[in-house]
C-alpha positions in Angstrom: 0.0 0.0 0.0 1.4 3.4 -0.8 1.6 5.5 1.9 -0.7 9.1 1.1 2.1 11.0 3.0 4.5 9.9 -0.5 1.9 10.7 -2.9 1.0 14.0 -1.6 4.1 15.6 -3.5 3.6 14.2 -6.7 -0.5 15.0 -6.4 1.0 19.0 -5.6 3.6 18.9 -8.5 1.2 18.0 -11.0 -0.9 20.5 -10.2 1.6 23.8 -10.0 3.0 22.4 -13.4 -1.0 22.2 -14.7 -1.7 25.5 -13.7 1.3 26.9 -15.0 0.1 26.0 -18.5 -3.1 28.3 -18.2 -3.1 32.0 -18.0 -5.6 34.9 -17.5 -5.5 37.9 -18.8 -7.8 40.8 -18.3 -6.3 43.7 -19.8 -5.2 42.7 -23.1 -8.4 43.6 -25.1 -10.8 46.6 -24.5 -13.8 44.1 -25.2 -12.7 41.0 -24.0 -11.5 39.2 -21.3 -8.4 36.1 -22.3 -7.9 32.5 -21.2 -5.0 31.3 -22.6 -4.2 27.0 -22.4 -0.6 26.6 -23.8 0.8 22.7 -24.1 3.8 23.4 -22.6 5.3 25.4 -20.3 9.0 25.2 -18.4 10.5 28.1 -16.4 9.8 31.3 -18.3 8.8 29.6 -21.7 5.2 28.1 -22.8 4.9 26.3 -26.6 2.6 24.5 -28.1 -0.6 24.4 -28.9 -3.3 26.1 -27.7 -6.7 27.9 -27.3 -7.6 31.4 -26.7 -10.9 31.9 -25.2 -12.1 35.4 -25.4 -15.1 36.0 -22.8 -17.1 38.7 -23.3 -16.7 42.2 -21.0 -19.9 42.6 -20.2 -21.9 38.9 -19.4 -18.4 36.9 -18.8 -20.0 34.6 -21.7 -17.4 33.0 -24.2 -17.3 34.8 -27.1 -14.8 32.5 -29.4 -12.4 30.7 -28.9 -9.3 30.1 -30.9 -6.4 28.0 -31.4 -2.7 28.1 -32.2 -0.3 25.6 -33.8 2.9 27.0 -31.5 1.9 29.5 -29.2 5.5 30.9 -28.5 6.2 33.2 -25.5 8.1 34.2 -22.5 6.4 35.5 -19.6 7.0 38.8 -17.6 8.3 39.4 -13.3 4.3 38.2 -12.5 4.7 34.6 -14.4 2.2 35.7 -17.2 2.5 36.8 -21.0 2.3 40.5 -22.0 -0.1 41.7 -25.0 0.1 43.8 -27.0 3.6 44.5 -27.2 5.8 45.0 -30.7 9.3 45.3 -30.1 11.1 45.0 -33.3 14.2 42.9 -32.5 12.9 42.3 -29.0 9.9 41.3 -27.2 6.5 40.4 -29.8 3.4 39.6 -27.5 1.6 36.6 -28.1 -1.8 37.9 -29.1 -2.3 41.7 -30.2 -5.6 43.7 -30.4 -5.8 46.3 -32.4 -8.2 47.8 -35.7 -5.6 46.5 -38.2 -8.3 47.5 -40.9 -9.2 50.9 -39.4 -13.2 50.2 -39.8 -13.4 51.1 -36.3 -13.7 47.3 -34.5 -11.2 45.4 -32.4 -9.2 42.7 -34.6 -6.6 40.2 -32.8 -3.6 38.8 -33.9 -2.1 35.8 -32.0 1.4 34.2 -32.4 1.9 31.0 -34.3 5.2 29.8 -34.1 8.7 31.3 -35.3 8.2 31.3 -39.2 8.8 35.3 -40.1 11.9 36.2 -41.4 15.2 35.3 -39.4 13.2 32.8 -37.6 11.2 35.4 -35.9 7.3 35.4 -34.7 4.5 34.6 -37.0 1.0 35.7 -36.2 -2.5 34.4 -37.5 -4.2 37.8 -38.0 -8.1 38.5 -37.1 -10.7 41.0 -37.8 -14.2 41.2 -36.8 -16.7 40.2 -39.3 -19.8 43.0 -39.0 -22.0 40.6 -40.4 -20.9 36.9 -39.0 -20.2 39.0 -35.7 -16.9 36.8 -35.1 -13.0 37.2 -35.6 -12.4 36.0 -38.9 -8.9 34.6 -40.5 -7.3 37.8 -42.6 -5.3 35.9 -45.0 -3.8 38.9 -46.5 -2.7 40.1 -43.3 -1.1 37.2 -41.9 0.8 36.8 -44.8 1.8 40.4 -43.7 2.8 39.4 -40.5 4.8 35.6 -42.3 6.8 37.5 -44.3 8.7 40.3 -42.5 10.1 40.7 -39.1 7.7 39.6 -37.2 4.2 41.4 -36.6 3.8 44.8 -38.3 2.8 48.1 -36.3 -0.3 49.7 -37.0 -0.3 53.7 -37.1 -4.4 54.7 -36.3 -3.9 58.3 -36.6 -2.3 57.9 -40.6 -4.3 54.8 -41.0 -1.1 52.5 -42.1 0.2 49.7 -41.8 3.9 49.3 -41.6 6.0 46.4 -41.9 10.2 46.3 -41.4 12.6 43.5 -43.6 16.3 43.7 -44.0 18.9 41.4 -45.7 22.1 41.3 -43.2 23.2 44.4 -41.2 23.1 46.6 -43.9 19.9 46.6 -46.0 16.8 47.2 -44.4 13.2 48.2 -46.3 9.8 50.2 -44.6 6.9 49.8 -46.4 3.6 51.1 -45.5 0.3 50.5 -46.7 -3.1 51.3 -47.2 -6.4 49.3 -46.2 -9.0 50.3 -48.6 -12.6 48.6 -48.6 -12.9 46.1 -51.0 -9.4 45.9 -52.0 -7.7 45.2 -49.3 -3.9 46.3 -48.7 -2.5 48.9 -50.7 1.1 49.8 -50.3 1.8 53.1 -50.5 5.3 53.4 -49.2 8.6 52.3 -49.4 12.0 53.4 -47.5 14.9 51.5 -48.6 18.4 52.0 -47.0 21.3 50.3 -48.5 24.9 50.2 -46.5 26.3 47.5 -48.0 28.7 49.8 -49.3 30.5 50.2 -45.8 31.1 54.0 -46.1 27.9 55.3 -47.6 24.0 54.8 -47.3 22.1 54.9 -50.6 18.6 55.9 -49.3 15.6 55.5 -51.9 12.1 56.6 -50.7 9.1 55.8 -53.1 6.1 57.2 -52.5 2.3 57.0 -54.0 0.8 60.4 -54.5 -2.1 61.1 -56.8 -2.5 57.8 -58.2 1.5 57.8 -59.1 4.4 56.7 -57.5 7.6 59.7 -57.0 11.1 58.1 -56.3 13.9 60.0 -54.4 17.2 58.9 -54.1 20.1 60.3 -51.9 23.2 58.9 -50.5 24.6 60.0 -47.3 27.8 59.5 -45.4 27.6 56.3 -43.3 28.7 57.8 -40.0 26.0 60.9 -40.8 22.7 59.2 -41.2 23.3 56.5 -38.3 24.6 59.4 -35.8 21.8 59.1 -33.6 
């Protein structure tokens, strides 16, 4: 017969490491409150998959839930993950809210594994369907956030979207785009600064103004532009 004084540990050990693999989260969202379950979780790390239930402000009612392939995160001095956070080559949230499409709802973007470039985050992007009332898989917007440095930074006041890529140390592009209704993105943008040279930075700024694209090119001492 086992004696319950040596299965008491092992009955508490399971259960810190279970709840360590579900987190809370009430100020990420202005409409919703989060539970996150992550598969796995050790020290400061959770991967895996995992669901996002969103409960709803007001009646504490699940709204949707959603899932991820390979949540990826660290979590913060409290033991939780942040939100909303977009650090370029530092700390990416796990799930993001924000009105990616500027039609004045709350979208959501939540990681899914490392697959950006340089290995960095990946998000599955969301925006609220008017009509099906739900969160709705943007496939032109999670490419967005697949194919450059990780998730891309919304500006509400100009109404863009901006995204960051760069090839080595020395070339690195800004583009910027548009969401119009019914077309969807629209880049309108472009800032492309080439150092490969090693002593000078060829800087070319395209831009799209009345229905036509202007190019300006300029090259700059190395040790002037990057003074700052």
């Amino acid at each position: 017969m086992i004696k319950s004084g040596f299965l008491l540990p092992f009955i508490l050990l399971g259960t810190v490491v279970f709840a360590q693999n579900h987190f809370e989260l009430k100020d990420a969202s202005k409409n919703f409150d989060v539970k996150i379950n992550v598969e796995h979780c050790a020290e400061d790390e959770c991967q895996g998959k995992a669901t996002v239930a969103l409960l709803d402000k007001k009646t504490s009612k699940i709204f949707q839930t959603l899932t991820s392939d390979n949540l990826n995160f660290y979590l913060n001095k409290d033991q939780k993950p942040t939100a909303n956070i977009i650090q370029l080559y530092n700390e990416q949230s796990p799930l993001i809210f924000d009105d990616f499409n500027f039609d004045g709802t709350e979208d959501m973007a939540i990681r899914n594994g490392n697959e950006s470039s340089y290995g960095g985050p990946s998000y599955d992007v969301y925006v609220f369907n008017i009509t099906k009332k739900q969160l709705v898989l943007s496939e032109e917007l999670t490419v967005l956030a697949h194919e450059n440095l990780g998730m891309f930074n919304t500006d509400s006041e100009r109404k863009r979207l901006i995204t960051y890529s760069k090839s080595g140390c020395c070339w690195h592009l800004t583009t910027e785009y548009s969401v119009l209704t019914q077309r969807g993105l629209f880049k309108v943008y472009e800032l492309e600064e080439d150092a490969t040279g090693g002593e000078k930075v060829k800087v070319i700024r395209k831009e799209f103004i009345d229905d036509k694209w202007t190019t300006h090119i300029k090259t700059y001492p190395i040790n002037e532009y990057y003074k700052d």
